[in-house]
N, C-alpha and C positions, 0 to 999 in steps of 0.2 A: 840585565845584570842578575845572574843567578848562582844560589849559596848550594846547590844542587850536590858537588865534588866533595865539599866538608860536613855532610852531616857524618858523615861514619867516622869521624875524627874524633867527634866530640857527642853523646846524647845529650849534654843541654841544647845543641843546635838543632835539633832533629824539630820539624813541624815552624821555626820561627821567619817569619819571613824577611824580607830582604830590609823592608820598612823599619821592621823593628830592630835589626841588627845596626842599621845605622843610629837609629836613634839610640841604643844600648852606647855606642864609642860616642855619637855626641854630649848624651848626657853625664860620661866622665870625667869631661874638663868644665861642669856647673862650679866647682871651686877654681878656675882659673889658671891652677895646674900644670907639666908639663908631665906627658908619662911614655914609657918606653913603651914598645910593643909587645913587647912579653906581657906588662903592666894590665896593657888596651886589654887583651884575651887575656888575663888573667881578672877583673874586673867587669867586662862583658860575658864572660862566659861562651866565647866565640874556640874555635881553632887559630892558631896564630895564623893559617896562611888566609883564612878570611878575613882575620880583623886585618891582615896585612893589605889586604886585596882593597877591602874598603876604604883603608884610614889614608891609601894611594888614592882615591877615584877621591877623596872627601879634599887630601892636598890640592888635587888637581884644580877642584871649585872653587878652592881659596878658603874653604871652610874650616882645617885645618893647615900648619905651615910646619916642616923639620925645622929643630934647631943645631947649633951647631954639633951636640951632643948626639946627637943622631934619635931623641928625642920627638914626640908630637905635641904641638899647641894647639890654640885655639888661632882659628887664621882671621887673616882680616875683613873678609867675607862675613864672615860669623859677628865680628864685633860690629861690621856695621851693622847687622841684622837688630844684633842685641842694641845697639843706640835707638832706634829706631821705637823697641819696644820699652823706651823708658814711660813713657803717658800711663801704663797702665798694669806700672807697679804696685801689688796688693793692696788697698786700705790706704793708699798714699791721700788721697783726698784728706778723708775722712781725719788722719791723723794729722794731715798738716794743718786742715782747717783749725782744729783747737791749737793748734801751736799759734796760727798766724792770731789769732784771737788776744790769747796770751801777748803774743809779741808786739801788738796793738796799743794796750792798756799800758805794754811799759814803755813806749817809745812813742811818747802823745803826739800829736798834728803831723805824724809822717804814714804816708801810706806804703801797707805792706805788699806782697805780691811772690807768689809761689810762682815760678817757671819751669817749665821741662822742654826737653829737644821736640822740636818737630820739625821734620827735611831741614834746614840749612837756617830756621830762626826759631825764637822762645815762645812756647804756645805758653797763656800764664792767664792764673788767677790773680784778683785783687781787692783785697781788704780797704776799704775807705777809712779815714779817719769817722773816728763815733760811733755810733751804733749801728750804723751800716755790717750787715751779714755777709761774711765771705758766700760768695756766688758757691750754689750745689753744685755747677761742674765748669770745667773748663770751656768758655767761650773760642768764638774763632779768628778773636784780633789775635795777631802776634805785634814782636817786638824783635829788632838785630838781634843778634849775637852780638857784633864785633863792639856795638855804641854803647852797649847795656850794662850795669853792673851783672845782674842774674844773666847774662847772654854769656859775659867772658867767665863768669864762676864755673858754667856748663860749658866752655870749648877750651876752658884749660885742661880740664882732664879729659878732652873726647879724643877721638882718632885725631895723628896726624896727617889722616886723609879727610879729613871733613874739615879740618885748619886750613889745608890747602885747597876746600873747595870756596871755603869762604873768601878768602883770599883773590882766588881768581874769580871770583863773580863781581868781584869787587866792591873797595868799602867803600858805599857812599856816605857823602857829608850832609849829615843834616843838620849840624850848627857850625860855627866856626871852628869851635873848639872837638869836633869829630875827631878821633884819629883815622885817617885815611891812608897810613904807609904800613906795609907788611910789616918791614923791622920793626916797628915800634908797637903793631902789635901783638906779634910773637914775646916781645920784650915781655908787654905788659902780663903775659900767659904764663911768661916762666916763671914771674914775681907773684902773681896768683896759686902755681901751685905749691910755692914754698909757704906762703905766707897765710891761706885758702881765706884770703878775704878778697874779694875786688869791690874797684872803687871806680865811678863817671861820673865828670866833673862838666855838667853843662854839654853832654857830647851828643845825646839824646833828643833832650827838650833843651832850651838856655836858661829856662827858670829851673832847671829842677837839678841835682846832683844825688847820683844812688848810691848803696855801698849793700853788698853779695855774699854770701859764703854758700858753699855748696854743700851740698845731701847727699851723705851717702847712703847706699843702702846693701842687702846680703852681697856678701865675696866683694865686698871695697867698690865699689861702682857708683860713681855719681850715678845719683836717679832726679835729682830736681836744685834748685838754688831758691836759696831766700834774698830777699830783695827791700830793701829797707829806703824812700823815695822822700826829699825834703827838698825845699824851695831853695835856692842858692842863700847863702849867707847864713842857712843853719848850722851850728855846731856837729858834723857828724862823729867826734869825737862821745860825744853824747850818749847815742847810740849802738854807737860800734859793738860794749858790750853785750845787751842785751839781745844784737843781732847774733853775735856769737854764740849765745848760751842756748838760743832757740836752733839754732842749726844742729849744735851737736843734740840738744835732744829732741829732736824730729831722727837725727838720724839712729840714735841707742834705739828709738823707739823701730824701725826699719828694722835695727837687725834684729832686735832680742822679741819684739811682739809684746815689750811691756807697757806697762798701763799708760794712761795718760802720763808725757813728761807734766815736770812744775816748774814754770820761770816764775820766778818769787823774785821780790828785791831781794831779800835776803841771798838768793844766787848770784845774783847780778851783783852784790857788793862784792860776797866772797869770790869772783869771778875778777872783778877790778883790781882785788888784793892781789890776787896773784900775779896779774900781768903788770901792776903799777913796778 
């Protein structure tokens, strides 16, 4: 593959090689975007008929896709790539760790638990109740997707090719109360992303019941789910708020890079005002 025929096109082309010419058109759609080709080489700094030449060879991998506008995106190649690299989103420890901390002290005898994607289940940390220290990094137990509170907070907004690889690997039942049918959990996915709280009721463990929301992070992208874990017969109405308030600020703090959030009660009421 060589950019050899458009250097006299254009002298920003002149000496760049093939490498970086793709990564110039990949790194234009980092905000998620779609852009004409005119857009591509005008953004890359290419000749149109190489970034044409390219952004063809990048559809063919899947890495980008046309839309109907005659338009480029980002293909589905590429997103799953980007799933994949959710673990080792910038500071994300570091930043969650004091959030789970926080979210601890407001949310007594329940244990908390940060997850993020890894291949087809939740690779996740976990907060004990008391003075137990969030673990320095993530361990190598996982946990479902499909059973989990934090498993469906992260596959309601992932690819609907990763839905359907869960799906056909199939859902096992580890309590009675698992759900085990597609319908019903696609169901519970769409009601997740309206709602961005999930909830499992015994489907996991049979003593335990979770409730999730998810994290996002730069350009709207779940990057991790919070995960809030009580014995069956606790009030997870209790909860729910403070679970809330920690999520969105873990995720301000994701995009903007600012300081420590603060779960305060004081937030936590004015937070209940609103939604009462």
């Amino acid at each position: 593959m060589s950019g050899g025929g458009a250097v006299a096109g254009n002298s920003t082309d002149a000496g760049r090689s093939v490498t970086s010419k793709v990564i110039a058109i990949l790194m234009t759609f980092r905000t998620g975007d779609a852009y004409s080709l005119t857009e591509i080489a005008r953004l890359t700094g290419l000749p149109v008929s190489t970034a044409h030449r390219l952004a063809m060879e990048l559809v063919d991998w899947g890495m980008l896709q046309r839309t109907g506008e005659g338009q480029f995106r980002v293909g589905t190649q590429l997103r799953a790539i980007a799933n994949q690299a959710t673990a080792v989103v910038p500071n994300l420890h570091e930043r969650a760790r004091r959030v789970m901390e926080d979210l601890a002290d407001a949310a007594c005898r329940a244990v908390v638990r940060l997850g993020v994607l890894q291949d087809a289940e939740v690779l996740f940390l976990e907060k004990e109740p008391g003075d137990h220290p969030v673990p320095v990094a993530f361990g190598s137990a996982t946990m479902p997707l499909h059973a989990t509170a934090m498993g469906r907070a992260l596959l309601a907004f992932a690819s609907t090719g990763l839905i359907d690889l869960v799906i056909e690997r199939g859902l096992t039942r580890y309590t009675p109360y698992t759900t085990t049918e597609p319908d019903e959990l696609r169901h519970a996915l769409s009601v997740i992303r309206l709602t961005r709280v999930a909830t499992c009721r015994r489907e996991y463990e049979v003593e335990y019941c979770t409730a999730a929301v998810p994290v996002f992070g730069v350009g709207g992208r779940v990057v991790a789910a919070l995960e809030l874990s009580l014995r069956d017969g606790q009030d997870m109405r209790l909860v729910r708020a403070p679970l809330i308030v920690a999520g969105r600020a873990l995720t301000r703090e994701l995009q903007s890079g600012a300081a420590r959030p603060s779960l305060t009660i004081s937030a936590v009421r004015q937070f209940d005002t609103l939604v009462s």
